[in-house]
N, C-alpha and C positions, 0 to 999 in steps of 0.2 A: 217199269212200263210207264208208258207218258198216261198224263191225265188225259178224258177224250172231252174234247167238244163239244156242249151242247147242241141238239137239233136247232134249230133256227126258229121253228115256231116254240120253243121252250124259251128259249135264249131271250125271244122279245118281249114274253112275258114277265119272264125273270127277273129281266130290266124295268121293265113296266113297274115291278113292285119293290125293286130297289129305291128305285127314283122318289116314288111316292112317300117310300119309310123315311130317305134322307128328307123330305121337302117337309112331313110331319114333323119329326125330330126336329130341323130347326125351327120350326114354330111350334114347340114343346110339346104336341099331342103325343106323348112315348104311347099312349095305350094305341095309336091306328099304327105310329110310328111299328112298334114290335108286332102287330097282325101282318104288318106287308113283308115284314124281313122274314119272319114264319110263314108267310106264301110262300114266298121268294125260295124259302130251302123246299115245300113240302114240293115244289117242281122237278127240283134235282130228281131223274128216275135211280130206281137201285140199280147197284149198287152208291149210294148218293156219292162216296167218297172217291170214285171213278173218276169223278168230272172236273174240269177244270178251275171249274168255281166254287169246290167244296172249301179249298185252305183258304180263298179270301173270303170266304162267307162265316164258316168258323169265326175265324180272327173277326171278323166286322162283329159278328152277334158277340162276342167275349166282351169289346170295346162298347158296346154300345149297351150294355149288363154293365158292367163296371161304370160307363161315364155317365149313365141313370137310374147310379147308386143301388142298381140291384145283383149285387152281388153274388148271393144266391142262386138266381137266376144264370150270372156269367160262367157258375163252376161247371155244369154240366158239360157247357159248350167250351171250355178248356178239354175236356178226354176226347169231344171231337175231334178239336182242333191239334189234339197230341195226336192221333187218329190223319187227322186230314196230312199234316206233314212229316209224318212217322220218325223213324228213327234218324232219317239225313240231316234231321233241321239243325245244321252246321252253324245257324247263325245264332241259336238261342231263344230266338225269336217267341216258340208256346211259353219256356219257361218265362222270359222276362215279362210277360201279359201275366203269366202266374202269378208272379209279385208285384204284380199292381192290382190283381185281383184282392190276393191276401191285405195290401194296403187298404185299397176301400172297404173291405170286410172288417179292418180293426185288426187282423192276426199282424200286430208288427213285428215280431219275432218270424213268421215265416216269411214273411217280407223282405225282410232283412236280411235271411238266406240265401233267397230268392233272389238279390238284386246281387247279395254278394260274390254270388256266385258266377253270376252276368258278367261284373264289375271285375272279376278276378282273369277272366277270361278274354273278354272287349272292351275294358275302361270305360269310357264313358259315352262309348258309340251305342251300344242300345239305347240308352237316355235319350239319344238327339231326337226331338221331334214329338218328345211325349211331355208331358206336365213338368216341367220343371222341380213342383214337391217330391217326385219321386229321387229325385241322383240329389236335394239339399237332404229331405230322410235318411238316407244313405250315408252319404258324406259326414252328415254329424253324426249319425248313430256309428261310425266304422272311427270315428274320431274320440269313442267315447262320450261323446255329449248328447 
């Protein structure tokens, strides 16, 4: 079943505190930064996972847990986000944010599952477009070093 479309008077809003969390974040306030992307899902009506914004919004709050070191904070929103793109996710995509979670957490052994398993499957096209530490972590530790 297709994800459905927000309302419109949702959709503007939703937008409204998207915009806002990005524009926070890069001016490093994470605490209004994480209030507006925590607007932004409590909008989503139930079923939240219905709508066609739940799997980019997931995946957004994981990365933005992860790339403001709050790791902790990101794992939840990985069962989401395994949740938001269920079992088709053909590209690998929850798990390889799994193993950049695991990375900023310090778990470098499930990391290193986690990537290898990506890496065993799509070489090094998961990597493209994410931190470059993650696929040299990889690379040396699959290298033995």
């Amino acid at each position: 079943m297709a994800a459905k479309p927000l309302p419109p008077e949702i959709a503007e809003a939703f937008q409204a505190h998207t915009l806002r969390a990005r524009t926070a974040w890069k001016a490093g306030d994470i605490a209004a930064a994480e209030a507006d992307y925590l607007a932004a899902w409590a909008l989503l009506p139930e079923p939240k996972l219905a709508y066609d914004r739940a799997q980019s919004m997931t995946g957004g709050l994981v990365k933005f847990f992860r790339d403001t070191h709050q790791p902790a904070k990101a794992r939840p929103w990985l069962e989401r986000m395994r949740e938001a793109y269920g079992p088709a996710d053909g590209t690998g995509h929850v798990e390889f944010m799994a193993a950049t979670v695991d990375h900023e957490a310090g778990d470098l052994d499930a990391a290193y599952r986690g990537f290898h398993a990506q890496y065993q499957r799509f070489k090094k096209r998961p990597f493209e477009g994410e931190d470059p530490k993650y696929l040299a972590f990889y690379l040396k530790r699959a290298s033995g070093g």
